[in-house]
VOBA-1610 file (N, C-alpha, C; in pm, whole numbers, padded with zeros to 5 digits, always signed):
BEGIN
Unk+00085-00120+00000Unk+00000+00000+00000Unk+00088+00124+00000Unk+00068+00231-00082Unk+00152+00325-00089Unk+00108+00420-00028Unk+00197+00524+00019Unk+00236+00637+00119Unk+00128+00670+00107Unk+00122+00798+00020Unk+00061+00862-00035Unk-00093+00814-00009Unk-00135+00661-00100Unk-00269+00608-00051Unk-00320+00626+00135Unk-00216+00554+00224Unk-00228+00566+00332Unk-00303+00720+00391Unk-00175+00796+00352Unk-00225+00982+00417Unk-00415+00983+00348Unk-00417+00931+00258Unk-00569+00972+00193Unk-00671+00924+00241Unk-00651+00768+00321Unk-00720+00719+00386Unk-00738+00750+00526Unk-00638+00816+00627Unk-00715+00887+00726Unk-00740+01041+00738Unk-00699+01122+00594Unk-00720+01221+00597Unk-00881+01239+00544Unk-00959+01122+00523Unk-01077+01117+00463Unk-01096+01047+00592Unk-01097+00988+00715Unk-01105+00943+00855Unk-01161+01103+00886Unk-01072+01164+00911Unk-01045+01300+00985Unk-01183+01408+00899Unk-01200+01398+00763Unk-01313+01491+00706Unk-01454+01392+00775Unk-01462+01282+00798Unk-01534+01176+00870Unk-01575+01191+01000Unk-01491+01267+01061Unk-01506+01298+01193Unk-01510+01439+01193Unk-01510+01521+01108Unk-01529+01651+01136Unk-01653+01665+01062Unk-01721+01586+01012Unk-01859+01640+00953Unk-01945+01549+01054Unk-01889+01430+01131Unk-02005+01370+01245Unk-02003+01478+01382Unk-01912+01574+01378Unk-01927+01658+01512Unk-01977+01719+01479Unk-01993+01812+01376Unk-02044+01924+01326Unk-01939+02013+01294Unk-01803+01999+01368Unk-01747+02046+01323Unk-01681+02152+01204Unk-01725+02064+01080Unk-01744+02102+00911Unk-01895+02072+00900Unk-01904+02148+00784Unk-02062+02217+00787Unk-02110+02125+00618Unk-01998+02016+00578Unk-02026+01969+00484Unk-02136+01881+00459Unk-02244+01919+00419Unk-02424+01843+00434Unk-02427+01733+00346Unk-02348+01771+00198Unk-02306+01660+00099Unk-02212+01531+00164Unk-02076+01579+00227Unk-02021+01480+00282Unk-02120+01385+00429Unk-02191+01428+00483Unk-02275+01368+00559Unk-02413+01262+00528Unk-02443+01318+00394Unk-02526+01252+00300Unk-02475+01149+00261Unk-02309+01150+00246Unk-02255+01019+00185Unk-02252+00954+00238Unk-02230+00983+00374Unk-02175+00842+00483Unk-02280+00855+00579Unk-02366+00831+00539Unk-02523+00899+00580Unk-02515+00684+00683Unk-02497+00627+00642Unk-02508+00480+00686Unk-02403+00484+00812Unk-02276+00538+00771Unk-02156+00541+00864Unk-02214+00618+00964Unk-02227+00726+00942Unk-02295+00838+01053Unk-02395+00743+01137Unk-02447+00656+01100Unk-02570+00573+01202Unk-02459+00498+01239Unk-02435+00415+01199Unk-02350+00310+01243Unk-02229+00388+01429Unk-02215+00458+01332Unk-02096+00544+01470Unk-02178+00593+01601Unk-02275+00617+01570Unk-02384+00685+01687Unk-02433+00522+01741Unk-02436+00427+01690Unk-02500+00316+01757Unk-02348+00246+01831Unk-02227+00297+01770Unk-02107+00233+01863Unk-02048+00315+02014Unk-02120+00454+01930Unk-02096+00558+02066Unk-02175+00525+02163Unk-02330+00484+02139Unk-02417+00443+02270Unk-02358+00312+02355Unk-02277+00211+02212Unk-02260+00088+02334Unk-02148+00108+02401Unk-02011+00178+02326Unk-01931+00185+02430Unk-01934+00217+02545Unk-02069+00334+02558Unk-02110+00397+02691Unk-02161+00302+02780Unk-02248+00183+02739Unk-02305+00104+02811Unk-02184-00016+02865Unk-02072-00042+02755Unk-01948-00080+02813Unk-01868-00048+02886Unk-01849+00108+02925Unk-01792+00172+03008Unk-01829+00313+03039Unk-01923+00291+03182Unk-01972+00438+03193Unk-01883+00524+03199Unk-01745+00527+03181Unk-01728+00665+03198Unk-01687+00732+03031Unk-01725+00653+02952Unk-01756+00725+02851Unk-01898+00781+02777Unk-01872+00869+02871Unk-02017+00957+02769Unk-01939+00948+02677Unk-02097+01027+02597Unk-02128+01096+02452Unk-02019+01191+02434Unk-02045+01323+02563Unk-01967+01419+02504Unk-01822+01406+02494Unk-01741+01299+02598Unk-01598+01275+02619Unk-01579+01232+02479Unk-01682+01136+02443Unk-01668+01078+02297Unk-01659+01129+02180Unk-01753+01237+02215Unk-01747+01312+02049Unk-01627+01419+02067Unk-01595+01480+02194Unk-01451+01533+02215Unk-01359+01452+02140Unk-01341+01320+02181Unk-01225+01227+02114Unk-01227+01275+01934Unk-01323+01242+01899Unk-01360+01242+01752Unk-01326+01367+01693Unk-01399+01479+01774Unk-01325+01611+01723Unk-01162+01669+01729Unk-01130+01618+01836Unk-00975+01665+01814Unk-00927+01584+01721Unk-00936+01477+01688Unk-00864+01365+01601Unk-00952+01410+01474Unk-01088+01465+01443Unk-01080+01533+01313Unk-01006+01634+01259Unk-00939+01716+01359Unk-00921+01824+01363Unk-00791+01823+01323Unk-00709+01694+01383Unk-00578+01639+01329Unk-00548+01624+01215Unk-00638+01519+01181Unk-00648+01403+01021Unk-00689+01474+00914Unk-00578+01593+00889Unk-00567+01663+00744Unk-00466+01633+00663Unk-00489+01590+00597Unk-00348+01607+00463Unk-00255+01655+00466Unk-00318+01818+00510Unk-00189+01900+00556Unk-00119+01860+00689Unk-00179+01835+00786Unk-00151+01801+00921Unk-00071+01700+00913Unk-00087+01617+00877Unk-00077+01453+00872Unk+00106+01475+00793Unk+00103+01547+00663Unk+00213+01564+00562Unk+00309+01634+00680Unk+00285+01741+00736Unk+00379+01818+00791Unk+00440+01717+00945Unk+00336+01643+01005Unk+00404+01572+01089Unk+00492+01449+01066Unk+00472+01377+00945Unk+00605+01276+00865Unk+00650+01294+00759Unk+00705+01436+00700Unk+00742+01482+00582Unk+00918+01446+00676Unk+00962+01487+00799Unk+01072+01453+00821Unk+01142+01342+00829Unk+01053+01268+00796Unk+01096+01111+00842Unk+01096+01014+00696Unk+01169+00944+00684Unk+01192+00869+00570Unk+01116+00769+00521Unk+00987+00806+00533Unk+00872+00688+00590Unk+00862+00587+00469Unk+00911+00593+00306Unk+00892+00553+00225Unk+01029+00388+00250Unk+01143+00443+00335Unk+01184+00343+00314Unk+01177+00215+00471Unk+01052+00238+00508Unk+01037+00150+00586Unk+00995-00013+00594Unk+01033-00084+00647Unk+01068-00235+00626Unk+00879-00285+00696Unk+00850-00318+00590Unk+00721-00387+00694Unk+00727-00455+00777Unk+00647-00440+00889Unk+00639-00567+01014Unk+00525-00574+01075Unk+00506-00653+01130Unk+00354-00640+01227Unk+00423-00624+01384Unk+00268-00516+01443Unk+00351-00476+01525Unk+00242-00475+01656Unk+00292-00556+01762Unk+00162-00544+01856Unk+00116-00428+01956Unk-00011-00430+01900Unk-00031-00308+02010Unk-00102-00324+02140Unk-00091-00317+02264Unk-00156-00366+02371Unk-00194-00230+02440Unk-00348-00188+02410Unk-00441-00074+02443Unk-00451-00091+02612Unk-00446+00066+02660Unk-00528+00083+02777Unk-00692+00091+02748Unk-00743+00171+02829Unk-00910+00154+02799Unk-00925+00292+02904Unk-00815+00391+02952Unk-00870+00436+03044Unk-00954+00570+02962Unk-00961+00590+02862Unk-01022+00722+02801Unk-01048+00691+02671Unk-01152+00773+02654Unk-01190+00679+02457Unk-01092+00735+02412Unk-01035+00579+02304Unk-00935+00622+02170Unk-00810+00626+02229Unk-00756+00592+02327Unk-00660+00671+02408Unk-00511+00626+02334Unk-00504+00447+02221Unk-00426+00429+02197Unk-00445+00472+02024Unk-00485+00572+01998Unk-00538+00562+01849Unk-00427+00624+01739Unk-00316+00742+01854Unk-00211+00785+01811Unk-00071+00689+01790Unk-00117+00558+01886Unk-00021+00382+01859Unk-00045+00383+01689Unk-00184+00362+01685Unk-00254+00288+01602Unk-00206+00320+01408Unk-00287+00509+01431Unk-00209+00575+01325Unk-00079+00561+01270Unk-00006+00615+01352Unk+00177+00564+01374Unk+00187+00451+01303Unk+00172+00338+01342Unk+00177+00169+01294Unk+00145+00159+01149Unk+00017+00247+01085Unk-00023+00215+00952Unk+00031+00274+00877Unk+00026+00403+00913Unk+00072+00532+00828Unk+00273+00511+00826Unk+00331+00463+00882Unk+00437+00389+00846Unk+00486+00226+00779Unk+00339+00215+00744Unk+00324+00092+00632Unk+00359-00061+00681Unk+00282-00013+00834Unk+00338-00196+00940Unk+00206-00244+00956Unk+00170-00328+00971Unk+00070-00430+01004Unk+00023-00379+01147Unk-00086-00374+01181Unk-00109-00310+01336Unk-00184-00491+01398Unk-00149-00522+01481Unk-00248-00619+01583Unk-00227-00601+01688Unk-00396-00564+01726Unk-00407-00513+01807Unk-00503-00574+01923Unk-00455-00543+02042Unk-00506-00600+02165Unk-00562-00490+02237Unk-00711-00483+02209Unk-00799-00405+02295Unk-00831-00415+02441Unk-00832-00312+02496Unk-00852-00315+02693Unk-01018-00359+02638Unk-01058-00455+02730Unk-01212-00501+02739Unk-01286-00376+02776Unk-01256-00267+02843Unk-01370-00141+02841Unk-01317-00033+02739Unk-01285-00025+02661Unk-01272+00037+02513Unk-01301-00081+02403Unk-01379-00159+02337Unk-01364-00277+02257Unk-01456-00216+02152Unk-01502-00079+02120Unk-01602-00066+02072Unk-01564+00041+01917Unk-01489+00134+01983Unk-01499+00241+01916Unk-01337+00177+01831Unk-01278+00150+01786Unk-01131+00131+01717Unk-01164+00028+01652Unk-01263-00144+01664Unk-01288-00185+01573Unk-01419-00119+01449Unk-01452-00010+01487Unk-01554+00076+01416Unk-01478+00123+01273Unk-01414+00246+01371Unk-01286+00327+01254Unk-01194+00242+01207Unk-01172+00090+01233Unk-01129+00027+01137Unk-01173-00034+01012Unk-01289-00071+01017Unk-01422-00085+00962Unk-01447-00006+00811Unk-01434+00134+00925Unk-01461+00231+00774Unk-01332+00259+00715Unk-01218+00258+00781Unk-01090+00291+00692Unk-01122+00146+00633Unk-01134+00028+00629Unk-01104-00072+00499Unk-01228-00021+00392Unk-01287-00037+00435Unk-01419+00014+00360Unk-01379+00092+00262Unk-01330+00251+00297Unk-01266+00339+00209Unk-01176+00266+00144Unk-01091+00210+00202Unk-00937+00206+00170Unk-00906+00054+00133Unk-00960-00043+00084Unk-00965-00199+00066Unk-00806-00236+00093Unk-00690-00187+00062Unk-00562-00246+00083Unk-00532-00263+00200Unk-00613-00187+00292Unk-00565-00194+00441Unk-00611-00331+00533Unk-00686-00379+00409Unk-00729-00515+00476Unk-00619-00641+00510Unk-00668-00686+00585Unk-00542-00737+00684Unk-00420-00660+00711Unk-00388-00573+00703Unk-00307-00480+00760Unk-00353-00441+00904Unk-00507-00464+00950Unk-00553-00403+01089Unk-00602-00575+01115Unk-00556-00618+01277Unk-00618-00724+01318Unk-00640-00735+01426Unk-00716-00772+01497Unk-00764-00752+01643Unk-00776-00884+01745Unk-00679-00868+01812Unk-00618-01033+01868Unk-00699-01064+02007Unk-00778-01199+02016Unk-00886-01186+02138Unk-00769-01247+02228Unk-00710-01342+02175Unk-00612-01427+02256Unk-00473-01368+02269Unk-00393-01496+02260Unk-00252-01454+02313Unk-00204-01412+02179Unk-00128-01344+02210Unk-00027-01216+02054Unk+00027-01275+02032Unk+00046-01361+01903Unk+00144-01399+01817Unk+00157-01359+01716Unk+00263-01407+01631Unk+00348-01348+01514Unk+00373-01178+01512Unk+00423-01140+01580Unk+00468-00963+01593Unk+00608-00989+01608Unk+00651-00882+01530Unk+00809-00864+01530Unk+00833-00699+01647Unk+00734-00650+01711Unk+00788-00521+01756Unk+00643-00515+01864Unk+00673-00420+01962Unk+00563-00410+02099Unk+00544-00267+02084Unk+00441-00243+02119Unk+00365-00082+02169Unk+00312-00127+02277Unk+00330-00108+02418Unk+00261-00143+02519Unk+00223-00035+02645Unk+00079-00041+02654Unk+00045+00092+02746Unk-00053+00012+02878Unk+00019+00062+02987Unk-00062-00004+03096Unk-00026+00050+03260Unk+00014+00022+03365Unk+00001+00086+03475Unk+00171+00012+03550Unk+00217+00046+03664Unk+00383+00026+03669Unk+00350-00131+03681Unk+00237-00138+03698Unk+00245-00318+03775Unk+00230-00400+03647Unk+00170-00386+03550Unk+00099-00407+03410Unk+00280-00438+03339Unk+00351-00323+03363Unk+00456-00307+03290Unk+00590-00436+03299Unk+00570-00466+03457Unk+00674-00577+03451Unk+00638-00697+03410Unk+00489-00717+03362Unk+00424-00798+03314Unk+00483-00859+03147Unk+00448-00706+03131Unk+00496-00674+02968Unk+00640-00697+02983Unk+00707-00612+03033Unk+00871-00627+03017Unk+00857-00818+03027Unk+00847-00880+03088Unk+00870-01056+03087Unk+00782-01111+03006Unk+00733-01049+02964Unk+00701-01128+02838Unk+00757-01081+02650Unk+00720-00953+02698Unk+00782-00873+02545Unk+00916-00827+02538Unk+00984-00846+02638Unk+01109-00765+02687Unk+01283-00810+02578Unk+01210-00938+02480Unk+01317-00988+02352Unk+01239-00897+02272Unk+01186-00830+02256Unk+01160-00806+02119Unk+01162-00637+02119Unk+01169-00583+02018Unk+01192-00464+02005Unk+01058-00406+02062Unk+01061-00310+02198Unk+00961-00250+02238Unk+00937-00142+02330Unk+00843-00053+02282Unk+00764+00042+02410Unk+00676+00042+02513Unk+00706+00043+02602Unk+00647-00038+02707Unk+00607+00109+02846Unk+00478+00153+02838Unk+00436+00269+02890Unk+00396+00226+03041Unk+00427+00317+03138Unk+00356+00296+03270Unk+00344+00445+03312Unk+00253+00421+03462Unk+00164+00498+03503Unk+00255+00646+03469Unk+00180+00724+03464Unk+00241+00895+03435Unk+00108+00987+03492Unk+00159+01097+03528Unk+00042+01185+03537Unk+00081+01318+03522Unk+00008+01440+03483Unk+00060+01552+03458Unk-00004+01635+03592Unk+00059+01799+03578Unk+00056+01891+03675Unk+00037+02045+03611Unk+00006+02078+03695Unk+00020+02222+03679Unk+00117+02258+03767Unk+00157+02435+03682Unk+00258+02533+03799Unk+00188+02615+03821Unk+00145+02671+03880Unk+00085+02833+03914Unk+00176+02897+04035Unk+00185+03034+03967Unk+00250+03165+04024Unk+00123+03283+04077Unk+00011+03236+04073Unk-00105+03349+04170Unk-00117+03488+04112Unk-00005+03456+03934Unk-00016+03552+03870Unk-00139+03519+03724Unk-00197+03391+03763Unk-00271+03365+03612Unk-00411+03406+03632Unk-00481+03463+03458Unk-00571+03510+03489Unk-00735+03417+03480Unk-00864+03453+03509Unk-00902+03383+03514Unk-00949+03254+03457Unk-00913+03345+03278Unk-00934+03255+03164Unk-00846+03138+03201Unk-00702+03128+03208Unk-00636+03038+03223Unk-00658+02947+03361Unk-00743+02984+03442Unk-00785+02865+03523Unk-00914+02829+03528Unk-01022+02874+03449Unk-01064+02785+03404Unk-01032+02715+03293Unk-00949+02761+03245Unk-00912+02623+03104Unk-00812+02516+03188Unk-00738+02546+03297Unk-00716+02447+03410Unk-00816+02358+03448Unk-00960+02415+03448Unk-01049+02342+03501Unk-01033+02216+03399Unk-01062+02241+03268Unk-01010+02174+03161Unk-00977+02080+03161Unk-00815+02102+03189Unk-00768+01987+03190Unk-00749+01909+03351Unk-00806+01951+03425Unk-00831+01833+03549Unk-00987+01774+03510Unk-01069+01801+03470Unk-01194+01717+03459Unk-01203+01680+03340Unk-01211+01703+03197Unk-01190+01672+03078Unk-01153+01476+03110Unk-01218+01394+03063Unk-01218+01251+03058Unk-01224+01207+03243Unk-01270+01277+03352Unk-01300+01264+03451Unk-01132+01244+03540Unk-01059+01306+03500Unk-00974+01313+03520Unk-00849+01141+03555Unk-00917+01106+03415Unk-00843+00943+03429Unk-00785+00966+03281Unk-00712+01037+03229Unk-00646+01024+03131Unk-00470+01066+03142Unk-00333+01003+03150Unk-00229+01063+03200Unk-00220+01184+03125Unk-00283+01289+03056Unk-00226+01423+03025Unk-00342+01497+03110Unk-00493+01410+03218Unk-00541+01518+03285Unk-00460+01562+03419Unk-00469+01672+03459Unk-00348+01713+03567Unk-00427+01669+03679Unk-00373+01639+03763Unk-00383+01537+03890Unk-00330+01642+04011Unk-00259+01743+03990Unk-00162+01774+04102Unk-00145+01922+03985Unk-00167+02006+04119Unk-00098+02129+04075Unk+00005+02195+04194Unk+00135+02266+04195Unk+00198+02334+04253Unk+00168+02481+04265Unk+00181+02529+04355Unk+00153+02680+04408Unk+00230+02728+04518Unk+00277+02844+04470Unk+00372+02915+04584Unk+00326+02931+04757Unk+00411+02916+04805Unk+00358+02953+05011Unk+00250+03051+05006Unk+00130+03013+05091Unk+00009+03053+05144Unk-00053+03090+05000Unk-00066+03017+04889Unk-00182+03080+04782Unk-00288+03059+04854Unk-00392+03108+04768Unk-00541+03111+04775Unk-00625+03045+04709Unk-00697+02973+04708Unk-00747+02920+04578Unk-00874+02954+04529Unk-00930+03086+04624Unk-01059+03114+04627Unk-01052+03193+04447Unk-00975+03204+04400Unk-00984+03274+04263Unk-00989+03148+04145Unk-00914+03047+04165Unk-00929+02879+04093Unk-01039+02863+04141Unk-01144+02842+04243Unk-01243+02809+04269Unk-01365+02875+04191Unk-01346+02961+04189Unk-01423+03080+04124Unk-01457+03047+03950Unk-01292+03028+03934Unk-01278+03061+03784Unk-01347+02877+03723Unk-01320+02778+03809Unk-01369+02676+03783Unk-01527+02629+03796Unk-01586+02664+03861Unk-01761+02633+03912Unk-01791+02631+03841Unk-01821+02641+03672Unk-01907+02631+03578Unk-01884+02428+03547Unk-01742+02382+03618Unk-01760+02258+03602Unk-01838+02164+03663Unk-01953+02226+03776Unk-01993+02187+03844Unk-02088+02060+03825Unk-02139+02083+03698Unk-02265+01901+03633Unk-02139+01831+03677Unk-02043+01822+03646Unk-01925+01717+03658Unk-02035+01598+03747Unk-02072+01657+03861Unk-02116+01596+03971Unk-02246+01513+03932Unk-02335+01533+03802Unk-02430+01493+03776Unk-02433+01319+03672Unk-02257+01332+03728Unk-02230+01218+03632Unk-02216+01090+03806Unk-02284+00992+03780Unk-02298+00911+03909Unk-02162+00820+03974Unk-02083+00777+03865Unk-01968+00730+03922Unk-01900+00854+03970Unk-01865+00943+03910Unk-01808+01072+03939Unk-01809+01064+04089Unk-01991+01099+04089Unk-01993+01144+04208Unk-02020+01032+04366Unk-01993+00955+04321Unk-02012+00821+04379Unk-01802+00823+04400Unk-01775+00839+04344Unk-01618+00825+04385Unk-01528+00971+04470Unk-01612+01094+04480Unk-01664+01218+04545Unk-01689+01139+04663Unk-01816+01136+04640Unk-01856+01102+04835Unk-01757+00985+04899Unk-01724+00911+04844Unk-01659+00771+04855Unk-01522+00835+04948Unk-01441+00892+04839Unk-01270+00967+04870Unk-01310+01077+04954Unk-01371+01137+04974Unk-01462+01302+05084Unk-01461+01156+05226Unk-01515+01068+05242Unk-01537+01034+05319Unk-01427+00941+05438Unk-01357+00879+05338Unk-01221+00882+05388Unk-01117+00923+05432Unk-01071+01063+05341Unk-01048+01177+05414Unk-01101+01218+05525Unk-01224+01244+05535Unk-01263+01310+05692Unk-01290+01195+05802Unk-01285+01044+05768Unk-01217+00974+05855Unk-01115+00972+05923Unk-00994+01023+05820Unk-00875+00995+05843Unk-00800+01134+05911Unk-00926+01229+05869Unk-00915+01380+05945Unk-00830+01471+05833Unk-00768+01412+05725Unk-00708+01501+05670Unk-00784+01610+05598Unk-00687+01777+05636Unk-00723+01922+05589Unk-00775+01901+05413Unk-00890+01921+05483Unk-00924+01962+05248Unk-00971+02089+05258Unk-00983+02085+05109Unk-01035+02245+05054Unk-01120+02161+04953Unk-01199+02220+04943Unk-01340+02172+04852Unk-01454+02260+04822Unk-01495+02255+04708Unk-01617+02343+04640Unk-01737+02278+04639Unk-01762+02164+04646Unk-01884+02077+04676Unk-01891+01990+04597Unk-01781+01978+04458Unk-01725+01836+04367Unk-01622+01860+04315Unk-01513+01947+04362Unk-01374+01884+04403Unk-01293+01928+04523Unk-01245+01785+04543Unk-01125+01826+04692Unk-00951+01868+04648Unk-00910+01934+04736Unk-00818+01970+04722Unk-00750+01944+04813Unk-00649+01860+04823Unk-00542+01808+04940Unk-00401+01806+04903Unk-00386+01852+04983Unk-00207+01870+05010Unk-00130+01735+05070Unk-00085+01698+04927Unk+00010+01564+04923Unk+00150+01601+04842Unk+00188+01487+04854Unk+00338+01473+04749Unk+00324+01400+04653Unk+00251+01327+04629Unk+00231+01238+04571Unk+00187+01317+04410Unk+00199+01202+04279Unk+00167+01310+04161Unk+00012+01228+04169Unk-00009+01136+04172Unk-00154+01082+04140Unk-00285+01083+04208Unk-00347+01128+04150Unk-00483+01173+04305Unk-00617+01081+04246Unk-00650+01026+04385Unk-00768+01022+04307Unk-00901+01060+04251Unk-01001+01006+04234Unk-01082+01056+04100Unk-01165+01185+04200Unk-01198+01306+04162Unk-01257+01411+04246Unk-01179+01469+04338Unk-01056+01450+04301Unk-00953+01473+04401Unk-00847+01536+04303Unk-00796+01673+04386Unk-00660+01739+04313Unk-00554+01762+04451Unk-00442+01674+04441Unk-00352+01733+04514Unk-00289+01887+04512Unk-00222+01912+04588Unk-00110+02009+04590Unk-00044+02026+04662Unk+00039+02150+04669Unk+00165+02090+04716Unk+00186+02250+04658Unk+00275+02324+04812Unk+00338+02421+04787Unk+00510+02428+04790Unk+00545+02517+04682Unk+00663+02553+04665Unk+00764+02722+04701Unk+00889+02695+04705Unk+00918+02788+04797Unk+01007+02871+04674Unk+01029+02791+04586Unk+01146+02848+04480Unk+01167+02766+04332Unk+01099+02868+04256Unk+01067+02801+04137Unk+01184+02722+04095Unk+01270+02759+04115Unk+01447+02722+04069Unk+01437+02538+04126Unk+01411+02542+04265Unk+01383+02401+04296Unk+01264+02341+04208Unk+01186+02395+04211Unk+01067+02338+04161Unk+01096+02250+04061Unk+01153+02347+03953Unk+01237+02271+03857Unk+01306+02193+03833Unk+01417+02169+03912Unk+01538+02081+03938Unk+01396+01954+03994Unk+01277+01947+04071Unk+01234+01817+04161Unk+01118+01818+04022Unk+01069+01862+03912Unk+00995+01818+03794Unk+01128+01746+03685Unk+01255+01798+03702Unk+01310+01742+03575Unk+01355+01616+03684Unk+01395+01588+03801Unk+01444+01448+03831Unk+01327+01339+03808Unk+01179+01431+03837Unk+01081+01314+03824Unk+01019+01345+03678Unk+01068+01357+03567Unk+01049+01369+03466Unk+00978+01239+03429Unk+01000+01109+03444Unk+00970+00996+03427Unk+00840+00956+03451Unk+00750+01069+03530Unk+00637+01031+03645Unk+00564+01130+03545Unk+00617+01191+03505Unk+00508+01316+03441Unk+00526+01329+03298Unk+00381+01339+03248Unk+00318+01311+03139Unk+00354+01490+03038Unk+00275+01633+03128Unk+00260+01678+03089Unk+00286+01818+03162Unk+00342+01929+03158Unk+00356+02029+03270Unk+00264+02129+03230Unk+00145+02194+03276Unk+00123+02308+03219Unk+00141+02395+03314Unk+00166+02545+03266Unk+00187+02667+03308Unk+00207+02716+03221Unk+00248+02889+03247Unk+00255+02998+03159Unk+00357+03070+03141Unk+00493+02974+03089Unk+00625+03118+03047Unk+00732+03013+03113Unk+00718+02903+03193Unk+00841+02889+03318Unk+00910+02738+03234Unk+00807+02678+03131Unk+00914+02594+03125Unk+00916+02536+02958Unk+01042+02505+02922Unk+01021+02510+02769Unk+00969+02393+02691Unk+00898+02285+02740Unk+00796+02228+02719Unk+00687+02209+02761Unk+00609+02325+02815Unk+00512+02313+02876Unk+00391+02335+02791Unk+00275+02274+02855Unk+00170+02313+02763Unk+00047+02432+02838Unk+00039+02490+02726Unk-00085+02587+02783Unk-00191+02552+02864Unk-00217+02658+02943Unk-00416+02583+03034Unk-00483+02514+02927Unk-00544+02471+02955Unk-00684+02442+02831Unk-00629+02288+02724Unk-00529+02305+02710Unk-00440+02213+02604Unk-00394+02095+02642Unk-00437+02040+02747Unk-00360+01867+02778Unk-00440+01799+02670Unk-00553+01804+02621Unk-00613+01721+02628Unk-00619+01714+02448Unk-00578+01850+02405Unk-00535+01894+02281Unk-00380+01803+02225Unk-00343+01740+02226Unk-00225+01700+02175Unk-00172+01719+02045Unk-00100+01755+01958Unk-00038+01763+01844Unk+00017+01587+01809Unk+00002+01589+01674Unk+00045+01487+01626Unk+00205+01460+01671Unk+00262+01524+01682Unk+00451+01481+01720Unk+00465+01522+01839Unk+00308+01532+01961Unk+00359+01533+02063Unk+00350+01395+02110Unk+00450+01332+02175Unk+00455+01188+02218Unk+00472+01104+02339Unk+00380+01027+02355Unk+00352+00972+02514Unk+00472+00949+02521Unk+00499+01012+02691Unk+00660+00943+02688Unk+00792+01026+02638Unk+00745+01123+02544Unk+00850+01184+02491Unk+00900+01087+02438Unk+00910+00976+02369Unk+00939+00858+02285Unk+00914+00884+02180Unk+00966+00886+02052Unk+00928+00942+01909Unk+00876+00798+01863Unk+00747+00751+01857Unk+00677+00675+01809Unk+00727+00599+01701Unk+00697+00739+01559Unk+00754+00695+01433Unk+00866+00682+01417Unk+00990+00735+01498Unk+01113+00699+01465Unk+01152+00565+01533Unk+01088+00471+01647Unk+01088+00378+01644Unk+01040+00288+01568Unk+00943+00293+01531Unk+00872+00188+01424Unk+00978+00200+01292Unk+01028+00323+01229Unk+01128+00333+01113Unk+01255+00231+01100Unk+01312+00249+01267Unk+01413+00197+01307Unk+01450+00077+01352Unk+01312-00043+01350Unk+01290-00152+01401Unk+01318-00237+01332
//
């Protein structure tokens, strides 16, 4: 299957998903895939019934940023650097998390669009939505057939690993995949910095990215840092419009659950009435829960984010660090930004 064919087949994915959000206003292109368009709305309801914590809207979020990606242009400018024409085919296994829709779909892309065989091993609460969009890329695209395969059992015949799962998951993977050429992902979580100098826009687009996929995705921030004695009555403020959050029942069932343990255990919170705020060290909080953790000197701050570089997914703030991402943007990723800081495609090239 040639290059060129490939980019056409998910850059017609991506016009696919920008005319099912509404995104693009194309009435003709919606007319065409007038069957697909049903079909996708009947996979969006079951995944939900497979795993409540995918709503609709987390879902059609997924769909829109990844339309928003899957342009020609987009797609060209993120492997125009890479030598992708002279790559060696292989099949290559992919072993999915499930914690957020689509979450391994940037594995997935990567694998084809560098002309490798993808088999793939779906998490049992995502099983819905990736054999769909595979569906319609053969459909469009007939060469891609058997190129996508979806393994119920044990993974055989792969020459190379993509593996995403949690630290305990990982030594699993390392002893079993650990001969063969592979990426092998564990737990990560991202943070914020705040200086008590940001304005309100930028914390609520903080709000953003701590609730955005219920805050179980490693680029939602888990933990933010703030200088001696902040306030948070201005984050509180700027966030309350997230408040339905609470109208979602596991949500809030894992709210009262973690609220209640805490004030067992007596520890100081800060809370708005659906989220807590506790002062830990720790980067991972759980669900309805944002740590923090004050700092005395940005200079340290820095030096204790780059030693635990390994733990963290994603930094946002405003000006302090030269990969950081904006408020609002975890959840936004760019095509060559990469789990891990691991260059995806230049592994698969190099395998």
């Amino acid at each position: 299957m040639a290059y060129q064919e490939r980019l056409k087949a998910f850059s017609n994915l991506g016009e696919f998903f920008r005319a099912f959000t509404k995104s693009s206003k194309n009435d003709h292109l919606i007319t065409q895939n007038k069957r697909w368009h049903s079909e996708l709305e009947e996979a969006i309801v079951l995944a939900g019934h497979k795993n409540g914590w995918f709503t609709k809207e987390n879902i059609h979020f997924a769909l829109e940023s990844w339309g928003h990606l899957l342009t020609a242009e987009n797609l060209s400018n993120w492997l125009g650097p890479y030598d992708v024409e002279k790559n060696r085919h292989k099949a290559v296994a992919l072993i999915m998390a499930g914690n957020i829709p689509l979450v391994g779909f940037h594995d997935f892309i990567s694998v084809l669009l560098t002309g490798n065989r993808a088999v793939v091993k779906l998490a049992s609460n995502d099983a819905v939505l990736l054999p769909f969009i595979s569906s319609y890329l053969i459909h469009h695209e007939p060469s891609l057939e058997g190129e996508i395969v979806f393994s119920e059992g044990k993974l055989e015949h792969f020459d190379a690993v993509i593996a995403t799962g949690s630290d305990n998951t990982a030594r699993y993977f390392e002893y079993y995949f650990g001969h063969k050429p592979h990426i092998i992902r564990k737990n990560r979580n991202s943070v914020a910095v705040l200086t008590g100098n940001e304005s309100k826009e930028e914390l609520r687009g903080l709000g953003e990215d701590i609730f955005r996929y219920y805050g179980l995705g490693c680029r939602s921030v888990s933990k933010v840092f703030v200088p001696s004695s902040y306030r948070f009555d201005t984050f509180f403020e700027a966030i309350f419009d997230y408040n339905p959050i609470l109208n979602h029942a596991k949500y809030a069932n894992n709210y009262d659950y973690n609220k209640a343990v805490y004030l067992m255990s007596e520890f100081k919170l800060l809370e708005n009435g659906f989220l807590m705020l506790k002062e830990d060290s720790k980067y991972g909080s759980p669900i309805a829960t944002l740590f923090y953790e004050e700092y005395q000197s940005l200079d340290h701050l820095k030096k204790r984010i780059e030693a635990d570089k390994k733990k963290i997914q994603c930094v946002v703030s405003n000006g302090l660090f030269d990969d950081e991402v904006a408020f609002g943007l975890t959840q936004k990723p760019r095509l060559h930004d990469y789990a891990d800081s691991i260059d995806t495609v230049e592994f698969l090239l190099k395998t």
